[in-house]
C-alpha positions as CSV (number, residue, x, y, z in Angstrom):
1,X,92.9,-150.1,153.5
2,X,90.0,-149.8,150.8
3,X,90.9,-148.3,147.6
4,X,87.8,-146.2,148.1
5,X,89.3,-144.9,151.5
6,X,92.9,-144.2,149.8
7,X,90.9,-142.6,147.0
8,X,88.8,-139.8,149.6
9,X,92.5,-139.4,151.1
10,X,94.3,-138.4,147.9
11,X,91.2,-136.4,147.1
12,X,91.8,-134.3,150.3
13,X,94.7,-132.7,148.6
14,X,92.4,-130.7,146.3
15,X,89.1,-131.1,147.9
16,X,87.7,-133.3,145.6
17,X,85.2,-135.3,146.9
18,X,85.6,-139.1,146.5
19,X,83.2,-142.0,145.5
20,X,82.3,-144.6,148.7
21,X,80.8,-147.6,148.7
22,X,78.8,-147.6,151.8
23,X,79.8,-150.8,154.4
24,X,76.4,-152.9,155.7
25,X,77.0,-150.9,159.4
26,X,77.4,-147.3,157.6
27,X,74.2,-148.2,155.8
28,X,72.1,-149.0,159.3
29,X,73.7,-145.6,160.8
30,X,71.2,-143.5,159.1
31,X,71.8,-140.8,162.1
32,X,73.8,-137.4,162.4
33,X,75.0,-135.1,164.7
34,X,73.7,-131.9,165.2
35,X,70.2,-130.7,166.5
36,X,68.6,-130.7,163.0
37,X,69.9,-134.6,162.3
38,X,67.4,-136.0,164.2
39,X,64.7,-134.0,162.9
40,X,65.8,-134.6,159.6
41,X,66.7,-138.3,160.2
42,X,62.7,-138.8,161.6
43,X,61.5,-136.4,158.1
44,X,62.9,-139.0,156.0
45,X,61.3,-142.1,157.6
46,X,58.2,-140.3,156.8
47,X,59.0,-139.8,153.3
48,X,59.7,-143.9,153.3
49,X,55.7,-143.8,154.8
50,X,54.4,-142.0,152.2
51,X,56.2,-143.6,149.5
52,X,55.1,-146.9,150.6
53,X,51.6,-145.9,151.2
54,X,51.0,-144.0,147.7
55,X,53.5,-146.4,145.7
56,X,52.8,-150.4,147.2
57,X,55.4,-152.7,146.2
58,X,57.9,-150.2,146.6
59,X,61.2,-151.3,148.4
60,X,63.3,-149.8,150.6
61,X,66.8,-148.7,150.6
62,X,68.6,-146.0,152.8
63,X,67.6,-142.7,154.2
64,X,69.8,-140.6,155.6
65,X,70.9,-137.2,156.9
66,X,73.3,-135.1,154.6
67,X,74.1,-131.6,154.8
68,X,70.8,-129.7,154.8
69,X,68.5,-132.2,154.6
70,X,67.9,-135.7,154.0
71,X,67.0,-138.2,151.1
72,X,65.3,-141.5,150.7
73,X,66.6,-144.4,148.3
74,X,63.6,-146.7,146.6
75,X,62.6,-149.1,144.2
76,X,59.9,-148.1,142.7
77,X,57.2,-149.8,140.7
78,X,57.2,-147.0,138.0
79,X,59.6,-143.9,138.0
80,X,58.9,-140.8,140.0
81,X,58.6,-137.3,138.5
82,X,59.1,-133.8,140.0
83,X,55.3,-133.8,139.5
84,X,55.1,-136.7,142.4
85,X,56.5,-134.3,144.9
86,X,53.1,-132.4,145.4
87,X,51.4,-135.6,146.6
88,X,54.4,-137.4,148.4
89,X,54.3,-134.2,150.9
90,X,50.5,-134.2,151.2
91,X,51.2,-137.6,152.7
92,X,53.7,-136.8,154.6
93,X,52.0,-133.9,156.0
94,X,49.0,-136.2,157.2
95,X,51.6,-138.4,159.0
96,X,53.2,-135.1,160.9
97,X,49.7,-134.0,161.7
98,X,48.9,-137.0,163.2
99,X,51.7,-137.0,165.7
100,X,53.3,-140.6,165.6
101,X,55.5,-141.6,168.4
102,X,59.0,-142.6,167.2
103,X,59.5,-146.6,169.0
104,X,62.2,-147.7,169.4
105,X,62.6,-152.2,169.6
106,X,64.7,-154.8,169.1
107,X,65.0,-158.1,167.5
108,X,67.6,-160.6,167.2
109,X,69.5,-160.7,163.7
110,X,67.2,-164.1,162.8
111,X,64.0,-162.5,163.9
112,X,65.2,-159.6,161.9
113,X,65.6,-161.3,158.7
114,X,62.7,-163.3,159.1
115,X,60.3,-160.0,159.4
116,X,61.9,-158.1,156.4
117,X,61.7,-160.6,154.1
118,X,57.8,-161.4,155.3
119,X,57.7,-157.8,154.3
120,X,59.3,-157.8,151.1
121,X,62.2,-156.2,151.7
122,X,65.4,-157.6,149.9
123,X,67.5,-154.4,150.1
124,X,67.0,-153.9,154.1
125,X,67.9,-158.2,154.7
126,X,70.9,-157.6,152.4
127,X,72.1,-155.1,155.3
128,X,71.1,-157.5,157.9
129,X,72.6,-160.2,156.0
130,X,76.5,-158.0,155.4
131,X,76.1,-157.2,159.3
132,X,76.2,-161.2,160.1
133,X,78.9,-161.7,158.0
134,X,81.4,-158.9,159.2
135,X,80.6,-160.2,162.8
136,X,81.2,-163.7,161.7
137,X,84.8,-162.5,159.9
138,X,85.6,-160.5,162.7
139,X,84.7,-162.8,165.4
140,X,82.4,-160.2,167.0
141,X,79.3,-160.7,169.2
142,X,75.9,-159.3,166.8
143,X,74.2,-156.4,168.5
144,X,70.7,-156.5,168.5
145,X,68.9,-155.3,165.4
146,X,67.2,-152.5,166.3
147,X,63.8,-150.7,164.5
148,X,61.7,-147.5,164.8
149,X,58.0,-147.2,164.0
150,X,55.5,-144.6,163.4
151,X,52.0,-145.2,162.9
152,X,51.9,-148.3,160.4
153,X,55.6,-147.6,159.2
154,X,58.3,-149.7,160.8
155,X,62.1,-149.7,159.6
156,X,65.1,-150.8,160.6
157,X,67.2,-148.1,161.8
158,X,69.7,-147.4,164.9
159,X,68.2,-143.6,165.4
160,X,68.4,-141.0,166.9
161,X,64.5,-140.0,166.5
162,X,62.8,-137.0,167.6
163,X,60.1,-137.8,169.8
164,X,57.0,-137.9,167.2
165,X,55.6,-137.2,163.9
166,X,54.3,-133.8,164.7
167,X,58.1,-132.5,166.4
168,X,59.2,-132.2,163.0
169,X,59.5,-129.0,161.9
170,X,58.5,-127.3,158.2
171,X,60.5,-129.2,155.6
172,X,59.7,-129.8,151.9
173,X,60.8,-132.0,149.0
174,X,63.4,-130.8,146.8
175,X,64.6,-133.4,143.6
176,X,64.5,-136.9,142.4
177,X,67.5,-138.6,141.0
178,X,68.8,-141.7,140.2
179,X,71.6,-143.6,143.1
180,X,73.0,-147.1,142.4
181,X,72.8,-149.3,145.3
182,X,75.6,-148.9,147.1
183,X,77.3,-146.8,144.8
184,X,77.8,-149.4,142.6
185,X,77.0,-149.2,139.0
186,X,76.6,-153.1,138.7
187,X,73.5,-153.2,141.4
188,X,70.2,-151.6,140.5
189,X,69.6,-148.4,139.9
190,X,67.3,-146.7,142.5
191,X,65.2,-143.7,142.9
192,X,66.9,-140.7,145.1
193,X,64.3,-138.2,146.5
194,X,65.9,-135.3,148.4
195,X,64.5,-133.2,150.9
196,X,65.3,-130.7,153.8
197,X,63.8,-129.7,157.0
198,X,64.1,-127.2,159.4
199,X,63.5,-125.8,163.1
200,X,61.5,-123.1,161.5
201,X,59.5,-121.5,158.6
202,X,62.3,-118.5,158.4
203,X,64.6,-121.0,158.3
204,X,63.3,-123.0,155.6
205,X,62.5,-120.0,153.6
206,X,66.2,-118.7,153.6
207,X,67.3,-122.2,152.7
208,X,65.2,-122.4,149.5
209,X,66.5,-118.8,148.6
210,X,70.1,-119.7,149.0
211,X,68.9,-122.9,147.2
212,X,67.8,-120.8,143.9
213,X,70.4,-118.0,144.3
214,X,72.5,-120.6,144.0
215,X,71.1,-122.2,140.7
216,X,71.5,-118.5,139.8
217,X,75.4,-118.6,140.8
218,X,75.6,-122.6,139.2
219,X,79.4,-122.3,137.4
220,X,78.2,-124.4,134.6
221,X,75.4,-122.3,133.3
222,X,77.8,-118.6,134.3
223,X,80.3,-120.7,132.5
224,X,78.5,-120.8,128.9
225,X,76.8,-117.0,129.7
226,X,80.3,-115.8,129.7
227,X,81.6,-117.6,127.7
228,X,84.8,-119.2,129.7
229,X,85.3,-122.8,129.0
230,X,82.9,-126.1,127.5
231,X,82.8,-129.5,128.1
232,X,82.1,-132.1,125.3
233,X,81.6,-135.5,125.1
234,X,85.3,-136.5,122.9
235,X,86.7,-135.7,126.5
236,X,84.2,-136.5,128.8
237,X,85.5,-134.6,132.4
238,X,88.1,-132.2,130.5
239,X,87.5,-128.5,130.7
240,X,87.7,-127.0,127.4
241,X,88.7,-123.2,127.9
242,X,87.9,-120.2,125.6
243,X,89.9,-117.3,125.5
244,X,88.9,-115.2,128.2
245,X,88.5,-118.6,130.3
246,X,92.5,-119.1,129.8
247,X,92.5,-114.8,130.5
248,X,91.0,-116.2,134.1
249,X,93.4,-118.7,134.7
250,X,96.7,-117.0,133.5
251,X,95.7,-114.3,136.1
252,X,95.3,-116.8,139.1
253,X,98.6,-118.8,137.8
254,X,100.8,-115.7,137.3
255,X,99.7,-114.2,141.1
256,X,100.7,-117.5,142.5
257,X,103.8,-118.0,140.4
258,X,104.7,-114.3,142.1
259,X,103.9,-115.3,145.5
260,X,106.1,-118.7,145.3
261,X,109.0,-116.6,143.3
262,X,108.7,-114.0,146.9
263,X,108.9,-117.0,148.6
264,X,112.2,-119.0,147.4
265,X,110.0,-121.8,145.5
266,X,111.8,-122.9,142.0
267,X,109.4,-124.6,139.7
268,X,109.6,-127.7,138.4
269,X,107.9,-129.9,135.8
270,X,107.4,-133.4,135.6
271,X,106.0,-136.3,132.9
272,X,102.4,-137.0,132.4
273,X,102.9,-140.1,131.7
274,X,104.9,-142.2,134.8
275,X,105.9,-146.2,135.2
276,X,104.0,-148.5,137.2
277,X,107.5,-149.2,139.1
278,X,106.6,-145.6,141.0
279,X,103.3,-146.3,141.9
280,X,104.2,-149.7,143.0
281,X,107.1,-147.7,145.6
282,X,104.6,-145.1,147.0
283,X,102.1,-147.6,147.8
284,X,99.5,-146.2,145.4
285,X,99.2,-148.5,142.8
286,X,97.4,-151.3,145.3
287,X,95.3,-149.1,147.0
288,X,94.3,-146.7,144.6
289,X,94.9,-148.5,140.9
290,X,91.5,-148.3,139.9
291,X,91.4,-144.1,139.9
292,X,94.1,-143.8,137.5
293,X,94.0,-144.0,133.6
294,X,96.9,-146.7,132.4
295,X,99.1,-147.3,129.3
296,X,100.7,-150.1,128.0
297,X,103.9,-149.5,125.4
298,X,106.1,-152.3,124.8
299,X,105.1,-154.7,127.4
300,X,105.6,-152.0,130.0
301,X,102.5,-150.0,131.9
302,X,102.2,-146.4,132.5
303,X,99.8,-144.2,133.7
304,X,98.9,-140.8,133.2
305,X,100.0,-139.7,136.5
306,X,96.9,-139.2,139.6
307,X,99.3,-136.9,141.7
308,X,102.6,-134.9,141.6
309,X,104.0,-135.9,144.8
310,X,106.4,-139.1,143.8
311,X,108.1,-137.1,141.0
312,X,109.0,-134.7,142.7
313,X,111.7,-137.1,144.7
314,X,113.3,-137.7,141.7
315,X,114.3,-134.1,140.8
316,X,115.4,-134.4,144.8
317,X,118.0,-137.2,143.9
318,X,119.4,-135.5,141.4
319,X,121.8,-134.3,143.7
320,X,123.3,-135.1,147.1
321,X,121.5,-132.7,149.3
322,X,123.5,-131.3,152.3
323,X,121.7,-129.6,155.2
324,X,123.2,-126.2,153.8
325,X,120.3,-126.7,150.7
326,X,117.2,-127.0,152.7
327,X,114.7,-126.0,152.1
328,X,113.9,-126.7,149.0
329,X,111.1,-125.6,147.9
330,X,110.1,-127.3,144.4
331,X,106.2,-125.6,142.7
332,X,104.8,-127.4,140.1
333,X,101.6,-126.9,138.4
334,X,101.4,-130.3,136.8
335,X,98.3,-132.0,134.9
336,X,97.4,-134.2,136.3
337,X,94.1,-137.0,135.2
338,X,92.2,-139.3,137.3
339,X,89.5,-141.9,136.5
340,X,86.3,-140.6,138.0
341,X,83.5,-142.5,137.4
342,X,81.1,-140.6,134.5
343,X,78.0,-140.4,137.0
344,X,80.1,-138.1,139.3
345,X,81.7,-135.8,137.0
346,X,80.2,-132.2,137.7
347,X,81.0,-128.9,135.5
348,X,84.4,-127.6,137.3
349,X,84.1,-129.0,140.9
350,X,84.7,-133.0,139.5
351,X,87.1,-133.4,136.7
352,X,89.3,-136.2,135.0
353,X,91.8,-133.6,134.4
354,X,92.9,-130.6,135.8
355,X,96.0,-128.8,136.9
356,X,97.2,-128.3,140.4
357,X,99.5,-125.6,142.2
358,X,101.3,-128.1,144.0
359,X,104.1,-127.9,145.9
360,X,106.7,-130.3,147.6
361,X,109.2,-128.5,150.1
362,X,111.9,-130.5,151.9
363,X,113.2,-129.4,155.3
364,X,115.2,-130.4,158.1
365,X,113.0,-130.6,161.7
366,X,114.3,-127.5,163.1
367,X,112.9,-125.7,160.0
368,X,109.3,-127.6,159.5
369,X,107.9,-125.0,162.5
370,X,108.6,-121.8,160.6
371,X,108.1,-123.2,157.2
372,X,104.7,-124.5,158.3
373,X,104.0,-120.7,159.5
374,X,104.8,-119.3,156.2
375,X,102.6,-121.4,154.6
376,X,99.6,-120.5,156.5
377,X,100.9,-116.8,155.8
378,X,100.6,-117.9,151.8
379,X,97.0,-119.2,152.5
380,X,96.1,-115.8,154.2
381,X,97.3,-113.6,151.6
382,X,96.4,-115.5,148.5
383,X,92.8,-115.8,149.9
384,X,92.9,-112.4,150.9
385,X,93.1,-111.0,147.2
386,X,89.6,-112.8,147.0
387,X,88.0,-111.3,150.1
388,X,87.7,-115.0,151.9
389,X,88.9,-115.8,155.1
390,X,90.4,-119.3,156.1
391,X,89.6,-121.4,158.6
392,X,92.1,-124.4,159.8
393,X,91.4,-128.0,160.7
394,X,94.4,-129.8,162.4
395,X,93.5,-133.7,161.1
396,X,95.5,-136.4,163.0
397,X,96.2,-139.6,162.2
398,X,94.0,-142.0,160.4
399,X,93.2,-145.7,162.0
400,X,94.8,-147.3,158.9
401,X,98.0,-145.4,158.7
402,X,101.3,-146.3,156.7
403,X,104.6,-145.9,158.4
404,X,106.3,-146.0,162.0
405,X,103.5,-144.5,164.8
406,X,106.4,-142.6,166.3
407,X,106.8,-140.7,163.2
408,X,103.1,-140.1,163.2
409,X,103.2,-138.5,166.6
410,X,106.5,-136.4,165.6
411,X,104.7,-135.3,163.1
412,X,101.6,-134.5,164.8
413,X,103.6,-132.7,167.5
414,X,105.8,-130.5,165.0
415,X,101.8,-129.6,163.0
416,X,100.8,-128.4,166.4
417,X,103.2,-126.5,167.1
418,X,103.3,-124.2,164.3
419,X,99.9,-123.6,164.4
420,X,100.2,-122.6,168.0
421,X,102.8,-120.3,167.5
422,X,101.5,-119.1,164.5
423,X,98.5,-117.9,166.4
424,X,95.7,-119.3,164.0
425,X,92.7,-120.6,165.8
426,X,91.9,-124.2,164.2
427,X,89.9,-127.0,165.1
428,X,91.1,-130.5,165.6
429,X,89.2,-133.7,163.1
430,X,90.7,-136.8,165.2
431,X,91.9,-139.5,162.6
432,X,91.1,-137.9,159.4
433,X,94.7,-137.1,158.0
434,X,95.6,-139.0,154.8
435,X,97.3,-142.4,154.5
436,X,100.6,-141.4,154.7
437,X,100.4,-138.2,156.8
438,X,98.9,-135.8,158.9
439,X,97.8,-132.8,157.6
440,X,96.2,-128.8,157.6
441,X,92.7,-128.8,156.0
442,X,91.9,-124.9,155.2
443,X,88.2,-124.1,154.7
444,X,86.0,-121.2,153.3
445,X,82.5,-119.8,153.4
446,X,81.4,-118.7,150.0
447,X,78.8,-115.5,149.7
448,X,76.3,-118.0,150.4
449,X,77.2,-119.5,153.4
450,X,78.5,-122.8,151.8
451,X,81.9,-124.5,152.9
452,X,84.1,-125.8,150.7
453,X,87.6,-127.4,151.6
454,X,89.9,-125.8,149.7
455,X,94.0,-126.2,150.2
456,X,95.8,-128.5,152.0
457,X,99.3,-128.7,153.8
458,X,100.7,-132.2,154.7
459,X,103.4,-133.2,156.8
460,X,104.9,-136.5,155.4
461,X,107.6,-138.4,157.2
462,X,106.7,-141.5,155.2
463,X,105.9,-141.8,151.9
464,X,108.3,-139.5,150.5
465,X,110.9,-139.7,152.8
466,X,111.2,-143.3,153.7
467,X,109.9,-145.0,150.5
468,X,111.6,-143.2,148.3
469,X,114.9,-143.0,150.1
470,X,115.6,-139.5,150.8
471,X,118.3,-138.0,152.6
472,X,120.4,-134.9,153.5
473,X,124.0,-135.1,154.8
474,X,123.9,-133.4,158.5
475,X,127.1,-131.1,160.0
476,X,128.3,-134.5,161.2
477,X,128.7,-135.9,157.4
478,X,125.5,-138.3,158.3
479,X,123.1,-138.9,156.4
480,X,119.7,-137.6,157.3
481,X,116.1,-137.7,156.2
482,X,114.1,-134.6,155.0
483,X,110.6,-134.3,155.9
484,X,108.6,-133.6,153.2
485,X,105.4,-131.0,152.9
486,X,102.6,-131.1,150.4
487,X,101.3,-127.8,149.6
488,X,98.5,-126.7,147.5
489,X,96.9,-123.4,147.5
490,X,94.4,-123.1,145.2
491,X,94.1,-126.8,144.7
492,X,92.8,-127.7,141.4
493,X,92.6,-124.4,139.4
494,X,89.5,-126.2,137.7
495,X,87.8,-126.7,140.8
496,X,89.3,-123.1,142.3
497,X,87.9,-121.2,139.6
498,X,84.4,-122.9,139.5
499,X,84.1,-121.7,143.2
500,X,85.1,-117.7,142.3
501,X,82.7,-117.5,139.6
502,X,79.9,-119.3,142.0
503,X,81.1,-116.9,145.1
504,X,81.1,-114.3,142.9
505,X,78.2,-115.1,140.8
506,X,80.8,-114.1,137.7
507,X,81.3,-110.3,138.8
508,X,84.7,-110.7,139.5
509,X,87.2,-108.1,140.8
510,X,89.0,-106.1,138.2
511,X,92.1,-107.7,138.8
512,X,91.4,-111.2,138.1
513,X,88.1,-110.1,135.5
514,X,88.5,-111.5,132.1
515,X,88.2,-108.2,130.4
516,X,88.4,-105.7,132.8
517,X,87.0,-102.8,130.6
518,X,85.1,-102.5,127.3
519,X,85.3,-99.9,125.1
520,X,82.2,-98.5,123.4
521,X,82.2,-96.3,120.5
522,X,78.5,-94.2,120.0
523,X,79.0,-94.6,116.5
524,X,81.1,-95.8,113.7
525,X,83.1,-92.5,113.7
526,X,84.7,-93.5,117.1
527,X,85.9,-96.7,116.3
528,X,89.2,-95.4,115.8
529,X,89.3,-93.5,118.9
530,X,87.9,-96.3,120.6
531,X,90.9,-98.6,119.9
532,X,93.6,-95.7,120.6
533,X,92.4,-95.9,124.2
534,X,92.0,-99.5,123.7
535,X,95.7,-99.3,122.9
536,X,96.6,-96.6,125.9
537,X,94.7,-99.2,128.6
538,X,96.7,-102.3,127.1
539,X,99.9,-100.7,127.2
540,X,99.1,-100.2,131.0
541,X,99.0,-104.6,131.0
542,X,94.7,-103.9,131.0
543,X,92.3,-106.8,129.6
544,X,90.6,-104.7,127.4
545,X,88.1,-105.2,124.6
546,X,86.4,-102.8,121.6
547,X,82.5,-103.3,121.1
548,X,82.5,-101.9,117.2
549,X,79.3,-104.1,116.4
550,X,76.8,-102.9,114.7
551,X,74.6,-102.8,117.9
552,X,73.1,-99.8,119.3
553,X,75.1,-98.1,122.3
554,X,72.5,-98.8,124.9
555,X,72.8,-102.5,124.1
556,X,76.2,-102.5,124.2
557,X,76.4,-101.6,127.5
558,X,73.3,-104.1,128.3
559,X,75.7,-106.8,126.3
560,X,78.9,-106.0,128.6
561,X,76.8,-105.7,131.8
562,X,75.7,-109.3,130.9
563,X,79.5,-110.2,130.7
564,X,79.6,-109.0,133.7
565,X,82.5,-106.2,132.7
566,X,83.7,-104.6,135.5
567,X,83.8,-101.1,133.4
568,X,82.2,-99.6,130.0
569,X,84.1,-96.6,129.2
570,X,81.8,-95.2,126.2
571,X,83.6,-92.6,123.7
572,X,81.5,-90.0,121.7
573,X,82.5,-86.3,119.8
574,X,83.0,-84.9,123.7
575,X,84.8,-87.8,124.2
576,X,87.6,-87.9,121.9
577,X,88.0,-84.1,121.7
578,X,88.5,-83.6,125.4
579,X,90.6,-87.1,125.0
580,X,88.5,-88.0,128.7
581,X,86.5,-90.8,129.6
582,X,83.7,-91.4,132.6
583,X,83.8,-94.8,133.0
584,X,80.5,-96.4,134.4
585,X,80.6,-99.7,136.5
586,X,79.1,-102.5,136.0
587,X,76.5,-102.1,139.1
588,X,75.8,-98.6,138.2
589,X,72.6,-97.1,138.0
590,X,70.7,-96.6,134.2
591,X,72.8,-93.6,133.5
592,X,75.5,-93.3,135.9
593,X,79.1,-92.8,135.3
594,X,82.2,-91.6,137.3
595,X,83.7,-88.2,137.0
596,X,85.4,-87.6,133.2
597,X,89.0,-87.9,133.4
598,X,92.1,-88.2,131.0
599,X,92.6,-91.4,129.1
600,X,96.2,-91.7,131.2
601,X,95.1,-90.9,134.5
602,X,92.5,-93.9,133.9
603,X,94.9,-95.8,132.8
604,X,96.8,-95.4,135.8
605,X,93.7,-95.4,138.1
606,X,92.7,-98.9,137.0
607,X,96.1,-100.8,136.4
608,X,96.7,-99.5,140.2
609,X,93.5,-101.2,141.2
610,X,94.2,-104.0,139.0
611,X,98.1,-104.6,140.8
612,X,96.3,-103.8,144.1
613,X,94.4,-107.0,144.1
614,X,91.5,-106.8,146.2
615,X,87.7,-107.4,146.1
616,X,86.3,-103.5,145.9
């Protein structure tokens, strides 16, 4: 197994995405599934067409589909600029309104060769050149090469195609970045140009609003505006988190700490810093080495640990277990740090370190059914204080698998069964479980449409159980082995939270807002007033904050509508004397507040809401 593939199966756990180096037959499948693939497959063959037509000299990489769109890979005589766009499209536009058949031919591997090096193409006989060999190694019969024209541009390509130029529907050219070839920082750096197409102009016009709303909603730039956490170059991939940042993430951590406490987990807390020896045992240090940062202290090596889930076995040993202790449910929310390349590191959603609410629960079979349940329950209500709604995917076992395929299939069996009786509808991914076990994927839709794979529940009768020689004594006095479930919820809080403020573009709920009500005194007078109710709101466990700066009222409130403060409770004369309040929300109209009432009652009104937890 390739340490890339190991490294996109141990980034399942939190839904990071992992780096992969595409294979010479990945690189020829330039198709995807779906109506639009095809569409969008044939739309970036025509980018290629103009490139080559306004840029000679230029050589070709890949082009293929992605989600909501396409994008091209070149070598360019001279860089391109957003300002190329205009005139790349023109071309492109002449190509779909002369209606090019798609053809489809074929050529022998030798022939192949022969015409894309005639044509100057080093990139496209490197592909040709990988496919040779892996047919060679594998003792394998070579397919015939296969190419697609249109008009004077030819390219090879397996498909699918639509039928011509002019079936493509409106599309438009979005960015130009910068891709090593391959993925590989050693091999040249190429020229990315992304762009999308779609069945029709409605289509592509809610596409490029979702596209800027979300530019709007980018974590990153809400991040600084409201002033939650930095990044800086001493710790390059290392949130750095101001105080009402760490406000944010106390408030997620305590509400899962709660949930698990309901639940019968005890919390744990292992080293940062772990011996090679236990990488070595779980199988991770061959196959995944590269993604973790190491240490060496007299003559031994260490690393800061990539995962929770070996550590975990040894708070497990610390006893003998008898079947009378399961389950035992151990929570941690352990740092953890791994080695992402620097190219790939992105605000929140990519770290090199971040904390996870993991979870490692040991049960006999005849309790992995209901325990499995009762996770899915924890998914449902944990989401539910956010307004999203999960969706399940039940993914199987991979083709390279570690362990005894019987306990796969036992496994498998016992997965399907609780989600059966549990009565959540879920879809099935054939072979995409992790390494060392099958698994639950759970997925969202954010408030603009996007998925994102968020928590993950694993059911491992390998790695844990058999490598790090756990057992249970039965009724019998025999020994027994547990099976072990990894459970995370939120995932990586980093990641987690970069998703709330982009779902909720940073107008979070009261429960979980950084400060959930400012206090704004009309004039210098009130500033005592202002932090006696200050003090009556805090005392109800209330995030509160006092505006006494020197700004006007009217931009005070602008200032805390800005932060995105889920109240302003402004104090004047009428104010204190009546000791009321009308608070005003965020989203209110210029001018419009709630009723007056007593400083208590609000206090009551709003920690109620706040221990409520829910979106409204």
């Amino acid at each position: 197994m390739s340490q890339e593939q190991v490294a996109a199966d141990i980034a399942d756990e939190v839904g990071l995405e992992a780096p992969v180096r595409g294979s010479a037959d990945e690189l020829m499948d330039h198709g995807a599934a779906g109506e639009l693939g095809p569409m969008r497959h044939s739309a970036a063959h025509v980018l290629a067409e103009a490139i080559l037509d306004l840029f000679p000299g230029t050589k070709l990489g890949i082009g293929p589909v992605i989600d909501d769109g396409f994008y091209y890979d070149f070598l360019l005589p001279r860089p391109l600029t957003p300002d190329d766009l205009p005139a790349i499209e023109a071309r492109m536009r002449e190509s779909s309104a002369a209606d090019h058949p798609f053809e489809l031919s074929e050529q022998s591997p030798d022939e192949a060769r022969a015409f894309l090096i005639e044509h100057e193409q080093p990139l496209k006989v490197e592909i040709v050149d990988d496919l040779l060999t892996a047919a060679t190694r594998d003792n394998t019969p070579m397919p015939p090469t296969t190419f697609y024209r249109q008009g004077p541009f030819i390219d090879l390509c397996r498909g699918p195609h639509v039928a011509s130029t002019g079936a493509i529907g409106p599309f438009k050219l979005l960015t130009v970045a910068g891709a090593y070839w391959r993925g590989d920082e050693k091999r040249p750096m190429l020229q990315r140009v992304y762009g999308t197409a779609w069945a029709t102009q409605e289509d592509l016009d809610q596409f490029l609003w979702r596209r800027e709303e979300a530019k709007k909603r980018d974590h990153r730039r809400l991040g600084t505006q409201l002033d939650l956490f930095s990044f800086h170059d001493v710790s390059p991939g290392s949130a750095f988190w101001h105080p009402k940042g760490q406000r944010l993430w106390r408030t997620l951590e305590t509400s899962m700490r709660e949930l698990q406490e309901r639940r019968g987990y005890e919390e744990i807390s292992t080293p940062i810093v772990v011996s090679q020896r236990v990488w070595e045992q779980s199988g991770h240090w061959d196959l995944y080495r590269d993604n973790m940062f190491l240490i060496e202290s007299e003559g031994q090596t260490f690393s800061l640990k990539p995962m929770n889930c070996p550590e975990s076995t040894f708070v497990y040993r610390s006893h003998l277990r008898s079947y009378r202790d399961l389950p035992l449910r151990f929570s941690e929310f352990g740092r953890l740090h791994r080695n992402e390349r620097s190219g790939t590191l992105s605000g929140l959603t990519r770290v090199r370190q971040f904390i996870q609410d993991d979870a490692h629960v040991y049960v006999r079979p005849d309790q992995l059914s209901d325990e499995l349940q009762a996770m899915l329950g924890e998914v449902h209500e944990s989401y539910g204080w956010f307004g999203l709604k999960p969706r399940f995917a039940f993914a199987t076992k991979p083709d390279k698998a570690l362990g005894d395929p019987a306990l796969w299939d036992k496994a498998e069996l016992l997965i399907r069964d609780a989600l059966d009786r549990s009565g959540s509808e879920y879809v099935v991914k054939p072979k995409d479980g992790t390494f060392y076990a099958p698994k639950i994927d759970i997925y969202i839709d954010d408030a603009l449409g996007r998925e994102w794979q968020m928590a993950t529940i694993q059911v491992d009768l390998v790695m844990l159980p058999e490598r790090f020689d756990l057992t249970y004594i039965d009724e019998t006095g025999q020994p027994q082995r547990p099976i072990a479930i990894h459970r995370a919820i939120y995932g990586s809080l980093e990641r987690f939270i970069g998703i709330l403020i982009e779902h909720f573009a940073g107008a979070f709920p009261l429960w979980v807002a950084p400060v959930q009500a400012v206090v704004i005194p009309i004039a210098d007078r009130h500033a005592d007033a202002a932090e006696e109710l200050a003090g009556v709101l805090r005392t109800r466990g209330l995030r509160i904050e006092v505006d006494i700066s020197d700004n006007r009222m009217q931009n005070k409130i602008r200032l805390a509508q800005e932060q995105k403060v889920p109240y302003m409770l402004v104090l004047g004369d009428r104010e204190i004397e009546a000791r009321t309040v009308a608070p005003r929300a965020r989203n209110a109209a210029r001018g419009e507040q709630q009723e007056a009432v007593p400083w208590a009652d609000l206090a009551d009104r709003l920690a109620g809401e706040s221990a409520a937890r829910t979106v409204a």
